[in-house]
PAKESE-42711 format. One record per atom (N, C-alpha, C, CB): residue number from 1; atom name; x, y, z; chain. Coordinates in steps of 0.05 Angstrom, whole numbers. Atoms other than C-alpha are relative to their C-alpha. Glycine has a CB too. Layout:
! residues N
<rec resi="NUM" name="CA" xx="X" yy="Y" zz="Z" chain="A"/>
...
//
This chain:
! residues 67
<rec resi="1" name="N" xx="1" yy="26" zz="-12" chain="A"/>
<rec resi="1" name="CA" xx="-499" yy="-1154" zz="-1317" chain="A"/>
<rec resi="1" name="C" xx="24" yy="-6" zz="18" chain="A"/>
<rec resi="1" name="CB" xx="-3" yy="-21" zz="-22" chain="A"/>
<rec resi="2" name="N" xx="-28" yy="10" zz="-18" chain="A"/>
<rec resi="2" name="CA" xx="-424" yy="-1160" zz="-1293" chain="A"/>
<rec resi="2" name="C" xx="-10" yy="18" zz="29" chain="A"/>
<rec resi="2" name="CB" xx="39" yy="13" zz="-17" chain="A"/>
<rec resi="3" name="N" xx="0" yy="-9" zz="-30" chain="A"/>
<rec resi="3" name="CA" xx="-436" yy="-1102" zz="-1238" chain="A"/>
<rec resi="3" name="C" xx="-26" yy="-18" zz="20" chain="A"/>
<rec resi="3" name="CB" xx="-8" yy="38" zz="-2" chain="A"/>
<rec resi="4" name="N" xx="19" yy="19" zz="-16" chain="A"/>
<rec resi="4" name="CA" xx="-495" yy="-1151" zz="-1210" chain="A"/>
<rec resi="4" name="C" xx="17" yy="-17" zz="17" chain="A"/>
<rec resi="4" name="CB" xx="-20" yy="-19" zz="-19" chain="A"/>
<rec resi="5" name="N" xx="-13" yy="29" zz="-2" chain="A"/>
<rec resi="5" name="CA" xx="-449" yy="-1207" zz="-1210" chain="A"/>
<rec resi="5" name="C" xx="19" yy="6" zz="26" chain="A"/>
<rec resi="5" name="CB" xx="19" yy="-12" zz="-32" chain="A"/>
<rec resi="6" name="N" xx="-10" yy="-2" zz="-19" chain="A"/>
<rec resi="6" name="CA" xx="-407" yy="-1165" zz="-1165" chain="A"/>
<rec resi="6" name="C" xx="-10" yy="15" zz="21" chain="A"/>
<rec resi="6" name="CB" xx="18" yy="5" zz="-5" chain="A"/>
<rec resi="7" name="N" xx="20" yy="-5" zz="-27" chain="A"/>
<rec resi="7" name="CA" xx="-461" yy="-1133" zz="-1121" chain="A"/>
<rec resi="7" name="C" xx="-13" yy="-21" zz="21" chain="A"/>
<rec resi="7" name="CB" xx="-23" yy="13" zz="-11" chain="A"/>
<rec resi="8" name="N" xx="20" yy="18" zz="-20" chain="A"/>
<rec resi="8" name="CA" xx="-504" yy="-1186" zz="-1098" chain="A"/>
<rec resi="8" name="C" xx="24" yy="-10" zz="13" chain="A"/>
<rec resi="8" name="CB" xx="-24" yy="-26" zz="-14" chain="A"/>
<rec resi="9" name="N" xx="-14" yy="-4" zz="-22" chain="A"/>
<rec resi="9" name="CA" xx="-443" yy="-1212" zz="-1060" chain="A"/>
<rec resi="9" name="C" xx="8" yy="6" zz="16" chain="A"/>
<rec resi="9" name="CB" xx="6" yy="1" zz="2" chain="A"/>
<rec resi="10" name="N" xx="-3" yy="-19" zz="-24" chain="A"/>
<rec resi="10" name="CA" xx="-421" yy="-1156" zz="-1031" chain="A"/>
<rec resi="10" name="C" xx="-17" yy="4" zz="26" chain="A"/>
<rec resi="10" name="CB" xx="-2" yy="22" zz="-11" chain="A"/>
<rec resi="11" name="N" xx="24" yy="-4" zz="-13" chain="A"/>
<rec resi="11" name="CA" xx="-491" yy="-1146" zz="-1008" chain="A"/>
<rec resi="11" name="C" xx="-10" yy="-24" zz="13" chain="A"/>
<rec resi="11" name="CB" xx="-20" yy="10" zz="-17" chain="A"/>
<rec resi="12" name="N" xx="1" yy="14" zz="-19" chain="A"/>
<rec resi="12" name="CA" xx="-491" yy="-1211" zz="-971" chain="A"/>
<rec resi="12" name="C" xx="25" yy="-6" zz="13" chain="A"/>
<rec resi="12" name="CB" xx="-12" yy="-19" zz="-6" chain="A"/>
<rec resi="13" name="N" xx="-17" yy="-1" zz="-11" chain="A"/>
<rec resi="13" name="CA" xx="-427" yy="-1202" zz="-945" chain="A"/>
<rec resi="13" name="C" xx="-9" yy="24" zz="26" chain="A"/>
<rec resi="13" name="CB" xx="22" yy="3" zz="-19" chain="A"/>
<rec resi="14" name="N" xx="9" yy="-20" zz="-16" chain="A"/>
<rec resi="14" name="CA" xx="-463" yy="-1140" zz="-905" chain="A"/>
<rec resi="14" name="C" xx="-19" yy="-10" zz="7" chain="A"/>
<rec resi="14" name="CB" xx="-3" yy="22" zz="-9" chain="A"/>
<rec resi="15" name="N" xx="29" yy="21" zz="-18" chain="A"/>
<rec resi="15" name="CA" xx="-522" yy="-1189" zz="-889" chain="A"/>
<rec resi="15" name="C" xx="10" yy="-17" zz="22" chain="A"/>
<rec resi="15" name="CB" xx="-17" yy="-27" zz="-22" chain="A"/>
<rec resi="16" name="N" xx="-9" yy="8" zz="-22" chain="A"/>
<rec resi="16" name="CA" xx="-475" yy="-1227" zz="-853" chain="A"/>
<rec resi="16" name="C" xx="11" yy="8" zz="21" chain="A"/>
<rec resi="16" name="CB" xx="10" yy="-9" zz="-3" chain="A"/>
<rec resi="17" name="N" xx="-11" yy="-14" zz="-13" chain="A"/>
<rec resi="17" name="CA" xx="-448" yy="-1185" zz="-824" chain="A"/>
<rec resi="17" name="C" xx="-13" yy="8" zz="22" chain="A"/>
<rec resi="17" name="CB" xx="8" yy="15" zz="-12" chain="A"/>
<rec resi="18" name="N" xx="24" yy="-15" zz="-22" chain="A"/>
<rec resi="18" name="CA" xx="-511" yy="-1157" zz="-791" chain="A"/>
<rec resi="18" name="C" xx="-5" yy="-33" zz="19" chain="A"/>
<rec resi="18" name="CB" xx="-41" yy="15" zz="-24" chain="A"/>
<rec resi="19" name="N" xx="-1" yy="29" zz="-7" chain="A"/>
<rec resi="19" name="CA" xx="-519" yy="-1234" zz="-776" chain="A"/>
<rec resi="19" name="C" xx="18" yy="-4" zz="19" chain="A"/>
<rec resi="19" name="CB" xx="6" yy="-18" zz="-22" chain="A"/>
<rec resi="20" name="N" xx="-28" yy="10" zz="-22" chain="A"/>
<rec resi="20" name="CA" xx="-452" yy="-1241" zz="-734" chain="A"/>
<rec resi="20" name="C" xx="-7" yy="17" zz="18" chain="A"/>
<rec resi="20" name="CB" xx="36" yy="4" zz="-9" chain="A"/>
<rec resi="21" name="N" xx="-2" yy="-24" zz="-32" chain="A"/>
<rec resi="21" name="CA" xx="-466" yy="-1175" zz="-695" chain="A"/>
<rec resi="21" name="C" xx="-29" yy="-6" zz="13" chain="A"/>
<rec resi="21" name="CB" xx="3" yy="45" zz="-9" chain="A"/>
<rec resi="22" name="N" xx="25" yy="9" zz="-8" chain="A"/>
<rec resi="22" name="CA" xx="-540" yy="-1201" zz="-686" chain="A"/>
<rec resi="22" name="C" xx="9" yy="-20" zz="21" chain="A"/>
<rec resi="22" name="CB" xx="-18" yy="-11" zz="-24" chain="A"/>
<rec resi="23" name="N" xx="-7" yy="18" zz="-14" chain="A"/>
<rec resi="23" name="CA" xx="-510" yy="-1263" zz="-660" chain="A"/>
<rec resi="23" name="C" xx="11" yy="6" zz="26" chain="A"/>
<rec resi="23" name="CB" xx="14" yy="-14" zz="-12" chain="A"/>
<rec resi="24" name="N" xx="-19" yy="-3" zz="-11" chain="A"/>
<rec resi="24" name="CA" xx="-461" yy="-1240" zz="-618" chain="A"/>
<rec resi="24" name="C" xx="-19" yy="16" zz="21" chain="A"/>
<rec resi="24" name="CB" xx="24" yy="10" zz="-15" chain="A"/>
<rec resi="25" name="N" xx="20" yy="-8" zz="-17" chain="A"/>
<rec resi="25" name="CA" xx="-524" yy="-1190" zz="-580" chain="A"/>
<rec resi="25" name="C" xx="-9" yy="-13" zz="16" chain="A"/>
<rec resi="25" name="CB" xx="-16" yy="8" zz="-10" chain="A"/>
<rec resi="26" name="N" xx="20" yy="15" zz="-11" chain="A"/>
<rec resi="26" name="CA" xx="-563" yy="-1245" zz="-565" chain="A"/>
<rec resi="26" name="C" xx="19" yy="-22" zz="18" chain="A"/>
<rec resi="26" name="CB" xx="-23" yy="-13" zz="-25" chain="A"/>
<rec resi="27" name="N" xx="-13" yy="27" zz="-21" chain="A"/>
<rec resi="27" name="CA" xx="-514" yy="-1296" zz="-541" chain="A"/>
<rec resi="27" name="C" xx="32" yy="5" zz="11" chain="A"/>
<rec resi="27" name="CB" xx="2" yy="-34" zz="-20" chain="A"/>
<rec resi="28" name="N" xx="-20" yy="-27" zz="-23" chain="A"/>
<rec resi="28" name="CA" xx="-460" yy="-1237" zz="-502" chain="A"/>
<rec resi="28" name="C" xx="11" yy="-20" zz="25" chain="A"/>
<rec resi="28" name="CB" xx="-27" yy="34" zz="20" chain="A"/>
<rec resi="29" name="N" xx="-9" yy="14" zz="-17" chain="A"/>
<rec resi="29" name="CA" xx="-464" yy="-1278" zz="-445" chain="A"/>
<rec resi="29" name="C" xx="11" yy="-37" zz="1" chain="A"/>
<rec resi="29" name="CB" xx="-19" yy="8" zz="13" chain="A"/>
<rec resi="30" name="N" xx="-11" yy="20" zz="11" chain="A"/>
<rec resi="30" name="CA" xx="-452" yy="-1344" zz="-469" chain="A"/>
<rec resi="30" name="C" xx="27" yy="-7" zz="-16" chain="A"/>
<rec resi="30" name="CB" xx="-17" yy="-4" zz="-13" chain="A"/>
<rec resi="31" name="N" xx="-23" yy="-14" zz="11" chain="A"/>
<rec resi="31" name="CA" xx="-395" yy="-1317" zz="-506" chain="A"/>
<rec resi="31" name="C" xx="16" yy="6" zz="21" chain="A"/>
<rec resi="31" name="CB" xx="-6" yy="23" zz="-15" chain="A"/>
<rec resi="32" name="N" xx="-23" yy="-6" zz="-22" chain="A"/>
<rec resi="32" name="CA" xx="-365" yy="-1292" zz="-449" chain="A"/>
<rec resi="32" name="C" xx="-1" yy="-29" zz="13" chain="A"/>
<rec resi="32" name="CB" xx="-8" yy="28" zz="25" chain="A"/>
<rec resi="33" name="N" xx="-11" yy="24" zz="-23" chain="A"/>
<rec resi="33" name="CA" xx="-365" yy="-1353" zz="-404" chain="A"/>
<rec resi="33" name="C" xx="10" yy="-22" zz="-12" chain="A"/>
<rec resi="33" name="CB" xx="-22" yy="-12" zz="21" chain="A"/>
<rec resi="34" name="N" xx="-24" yy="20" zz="4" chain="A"/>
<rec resi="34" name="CA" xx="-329" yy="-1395" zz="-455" chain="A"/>
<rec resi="34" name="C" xx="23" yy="13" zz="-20" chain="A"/>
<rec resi="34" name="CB" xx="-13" yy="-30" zz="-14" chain="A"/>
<rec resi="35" name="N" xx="-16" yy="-10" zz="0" chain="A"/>
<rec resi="35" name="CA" xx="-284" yy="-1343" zz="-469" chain="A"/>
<rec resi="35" name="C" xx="0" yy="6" zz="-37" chain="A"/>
<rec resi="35" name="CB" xx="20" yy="-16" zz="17" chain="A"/>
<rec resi="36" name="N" xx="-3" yy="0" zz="38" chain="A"/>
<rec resi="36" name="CA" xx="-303" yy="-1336" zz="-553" chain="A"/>
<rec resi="36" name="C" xx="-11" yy="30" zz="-2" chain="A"/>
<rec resi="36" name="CB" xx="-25" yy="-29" zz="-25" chain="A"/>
<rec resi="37" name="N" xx="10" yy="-37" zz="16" chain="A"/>
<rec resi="37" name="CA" xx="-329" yy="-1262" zz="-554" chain="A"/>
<rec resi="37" name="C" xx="10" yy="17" zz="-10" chain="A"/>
<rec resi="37" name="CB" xx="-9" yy="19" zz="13" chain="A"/>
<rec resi="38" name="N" xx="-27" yy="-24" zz="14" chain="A"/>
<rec resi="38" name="CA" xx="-263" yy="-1220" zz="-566" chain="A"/>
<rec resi="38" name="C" xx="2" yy="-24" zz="-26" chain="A"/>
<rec resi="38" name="CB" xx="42" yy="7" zz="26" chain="A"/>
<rec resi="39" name="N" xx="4" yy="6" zz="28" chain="A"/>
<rec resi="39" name="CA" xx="-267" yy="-1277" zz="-630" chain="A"/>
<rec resi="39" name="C" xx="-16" yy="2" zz="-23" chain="A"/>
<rec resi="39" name="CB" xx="1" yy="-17" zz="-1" chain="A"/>
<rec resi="40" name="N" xx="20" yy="-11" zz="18" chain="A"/>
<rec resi="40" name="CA" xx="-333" yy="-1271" zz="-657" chain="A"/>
<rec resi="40" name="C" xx="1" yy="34" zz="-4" chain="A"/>
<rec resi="40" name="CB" xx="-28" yy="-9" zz="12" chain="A"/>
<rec resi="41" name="N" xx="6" yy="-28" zz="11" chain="A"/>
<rec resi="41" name="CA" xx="-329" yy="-1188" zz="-651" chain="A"/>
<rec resi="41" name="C" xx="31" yy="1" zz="-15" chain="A"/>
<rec resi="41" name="CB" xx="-6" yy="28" zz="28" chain="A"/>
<rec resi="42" name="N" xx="-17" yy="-6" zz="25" chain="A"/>
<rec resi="42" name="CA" xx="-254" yy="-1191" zz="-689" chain="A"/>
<rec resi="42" name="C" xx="-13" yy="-15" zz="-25" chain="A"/>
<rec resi="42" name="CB" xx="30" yy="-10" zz="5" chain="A"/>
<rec resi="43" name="N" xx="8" yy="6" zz="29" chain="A"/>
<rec resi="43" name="CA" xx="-288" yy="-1239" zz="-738" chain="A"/>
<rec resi="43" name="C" xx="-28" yy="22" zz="-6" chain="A"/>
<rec resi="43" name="CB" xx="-8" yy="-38" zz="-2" chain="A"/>
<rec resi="44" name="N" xx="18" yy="-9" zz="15" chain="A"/>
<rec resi="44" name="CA" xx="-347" yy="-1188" zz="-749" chain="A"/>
<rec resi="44" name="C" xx="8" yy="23" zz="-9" chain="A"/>
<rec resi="44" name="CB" xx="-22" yy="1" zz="12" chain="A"/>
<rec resi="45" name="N" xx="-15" yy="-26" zz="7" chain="A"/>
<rec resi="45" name="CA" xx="-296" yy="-1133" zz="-750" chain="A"/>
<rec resi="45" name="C" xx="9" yy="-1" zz="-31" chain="A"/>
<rec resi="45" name="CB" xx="26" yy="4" zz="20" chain="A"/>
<rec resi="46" name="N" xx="-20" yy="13" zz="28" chain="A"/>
<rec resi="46" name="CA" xx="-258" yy="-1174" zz="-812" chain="A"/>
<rec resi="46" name="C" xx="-24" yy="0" zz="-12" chain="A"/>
<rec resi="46" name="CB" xx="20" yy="-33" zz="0" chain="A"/>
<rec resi="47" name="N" xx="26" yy="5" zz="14" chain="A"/>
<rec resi="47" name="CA" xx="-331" yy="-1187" zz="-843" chain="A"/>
<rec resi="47" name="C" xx="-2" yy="35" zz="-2" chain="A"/>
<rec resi="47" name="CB" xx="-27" yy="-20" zz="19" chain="A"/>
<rec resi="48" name="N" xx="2" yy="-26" zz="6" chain="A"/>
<rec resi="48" name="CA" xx="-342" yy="-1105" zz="-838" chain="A"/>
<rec resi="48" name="C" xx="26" yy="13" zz="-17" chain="A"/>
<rec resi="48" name="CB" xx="-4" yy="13" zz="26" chain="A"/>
<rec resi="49" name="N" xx="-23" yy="-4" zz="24" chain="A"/>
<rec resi="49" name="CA" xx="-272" yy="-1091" zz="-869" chain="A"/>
<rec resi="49" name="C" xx="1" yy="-9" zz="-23" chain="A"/>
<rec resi="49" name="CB" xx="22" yy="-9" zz="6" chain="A"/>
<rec resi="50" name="N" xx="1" yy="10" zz="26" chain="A"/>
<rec resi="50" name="CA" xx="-272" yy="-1137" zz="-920" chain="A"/>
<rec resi="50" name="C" xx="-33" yy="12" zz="-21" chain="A"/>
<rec resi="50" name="CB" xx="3" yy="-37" zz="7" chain="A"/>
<rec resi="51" name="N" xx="22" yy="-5" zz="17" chain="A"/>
<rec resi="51" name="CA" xx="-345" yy="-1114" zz="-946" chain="A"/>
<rec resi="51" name="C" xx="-7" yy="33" zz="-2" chain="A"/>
<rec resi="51" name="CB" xx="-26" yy="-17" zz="12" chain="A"/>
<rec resi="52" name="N" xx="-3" yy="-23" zz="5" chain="A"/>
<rec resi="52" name="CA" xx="-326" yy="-1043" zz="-939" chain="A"/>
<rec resi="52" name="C" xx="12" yy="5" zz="-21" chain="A"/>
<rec resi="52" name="CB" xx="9" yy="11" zz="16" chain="A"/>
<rec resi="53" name="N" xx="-26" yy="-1" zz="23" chain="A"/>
<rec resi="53" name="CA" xx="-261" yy="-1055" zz="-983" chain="A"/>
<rec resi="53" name="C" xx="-16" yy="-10" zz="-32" chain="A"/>
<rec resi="53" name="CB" xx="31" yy="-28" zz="12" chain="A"/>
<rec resi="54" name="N" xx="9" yy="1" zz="21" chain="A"/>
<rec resi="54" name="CA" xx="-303" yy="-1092" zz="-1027" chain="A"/>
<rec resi="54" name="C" xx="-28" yy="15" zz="-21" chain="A"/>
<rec resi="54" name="CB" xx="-1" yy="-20" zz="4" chain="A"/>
<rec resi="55" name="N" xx="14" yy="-23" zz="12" chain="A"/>
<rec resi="55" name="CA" xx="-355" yy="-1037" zz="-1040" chain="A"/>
<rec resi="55" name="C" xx="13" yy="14" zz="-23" chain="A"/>
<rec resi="55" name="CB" xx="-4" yy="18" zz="19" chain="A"/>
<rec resi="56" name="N" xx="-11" yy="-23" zz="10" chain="A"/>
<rec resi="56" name="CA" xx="-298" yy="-994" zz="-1050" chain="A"/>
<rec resi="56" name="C" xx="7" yy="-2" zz="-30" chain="A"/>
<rec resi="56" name="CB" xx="22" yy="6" zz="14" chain="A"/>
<rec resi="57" name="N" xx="-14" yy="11" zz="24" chain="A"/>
<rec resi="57" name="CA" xx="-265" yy="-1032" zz="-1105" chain="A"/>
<rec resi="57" name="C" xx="-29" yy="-6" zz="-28" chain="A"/>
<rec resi="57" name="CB" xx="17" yy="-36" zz="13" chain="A"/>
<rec resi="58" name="N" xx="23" yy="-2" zz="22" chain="A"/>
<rec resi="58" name="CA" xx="-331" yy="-1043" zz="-1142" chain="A"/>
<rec resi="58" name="C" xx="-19" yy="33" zz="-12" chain="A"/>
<rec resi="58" name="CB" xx="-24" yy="-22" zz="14" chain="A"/>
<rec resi="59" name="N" xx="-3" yy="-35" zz="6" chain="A"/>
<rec resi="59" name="CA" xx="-340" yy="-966" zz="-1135" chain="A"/>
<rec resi="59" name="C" xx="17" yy="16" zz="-20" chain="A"/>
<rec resi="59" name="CB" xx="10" yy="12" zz="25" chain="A"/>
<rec resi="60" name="N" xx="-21" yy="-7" zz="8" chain="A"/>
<rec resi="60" name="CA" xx="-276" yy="-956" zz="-1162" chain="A"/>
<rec resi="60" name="C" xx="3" yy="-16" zz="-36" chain="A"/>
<rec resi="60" name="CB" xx="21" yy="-8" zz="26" chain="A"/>
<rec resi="61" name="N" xx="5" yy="11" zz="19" chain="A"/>
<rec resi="61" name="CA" xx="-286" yy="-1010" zz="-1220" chain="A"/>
<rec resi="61" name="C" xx="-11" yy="14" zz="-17" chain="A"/>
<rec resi="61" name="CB" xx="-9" yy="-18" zz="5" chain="A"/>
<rec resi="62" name="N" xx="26" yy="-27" zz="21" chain="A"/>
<rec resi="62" name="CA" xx="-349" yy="-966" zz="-1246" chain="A"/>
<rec resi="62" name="C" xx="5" yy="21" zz="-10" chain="A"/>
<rec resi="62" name="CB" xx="-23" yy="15" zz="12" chain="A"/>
<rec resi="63" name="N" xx="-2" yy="-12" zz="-1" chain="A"/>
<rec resi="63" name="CA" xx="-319" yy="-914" zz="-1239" chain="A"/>
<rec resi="63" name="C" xx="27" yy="4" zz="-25" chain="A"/>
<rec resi="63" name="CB" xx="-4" yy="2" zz="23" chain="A"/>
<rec resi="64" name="N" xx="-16" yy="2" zz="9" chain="A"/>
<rec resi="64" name="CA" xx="-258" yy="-932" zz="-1278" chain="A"/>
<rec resi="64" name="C" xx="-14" yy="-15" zz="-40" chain="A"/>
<rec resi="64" name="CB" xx="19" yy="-17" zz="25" chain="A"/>
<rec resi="65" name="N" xx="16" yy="7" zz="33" chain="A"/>
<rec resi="65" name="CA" xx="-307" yy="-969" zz="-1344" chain="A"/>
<rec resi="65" name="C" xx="3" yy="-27" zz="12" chain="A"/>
<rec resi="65" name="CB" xx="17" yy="9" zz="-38" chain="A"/>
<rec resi="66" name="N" xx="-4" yy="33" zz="-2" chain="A"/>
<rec resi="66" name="CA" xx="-287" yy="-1041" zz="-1321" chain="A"/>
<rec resi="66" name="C" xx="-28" yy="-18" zz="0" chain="A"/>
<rec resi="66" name="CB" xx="16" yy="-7" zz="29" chain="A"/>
<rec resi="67" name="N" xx="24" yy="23" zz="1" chain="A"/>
<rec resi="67" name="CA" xx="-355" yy="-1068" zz="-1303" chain="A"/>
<rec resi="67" name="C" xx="-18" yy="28" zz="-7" chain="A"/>
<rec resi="67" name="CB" xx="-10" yy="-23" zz="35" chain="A"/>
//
């Protein structure tokens, strides 16, 4: 039950993720002409880091007996 508790998170932390870079496809040009696109792709970069790291650590948890 605990490793749930820390999956399903993760696993919408990678939903959003698909979500921001979805966004960011469709409205490229809109993005550019008020100058927010180099923000939204570092914030989807930080959304891919952070839900990489937190894989890892719940990888590493299991792996270790914790959850």
């Amino acid at each position: 039950m605990k490793k749930v508790i820390w999956i399903i998170p993760n696993i919408m932390c990678y939903l959003m993720f698909a979500a921001v870079i979805i966004f960011i496809v469709k409205n490229e040009k809109g993005l550019l002409k008020i100058n927010e696109l180099f923000i939204w792709v570092l914030i989807s970069i930080i959304l891919l880091l952070v839900s990489i790291y937190g894989s890892y650590r719940i990888q590493r948890w299991i792996k270790e007996g914790k959850i």
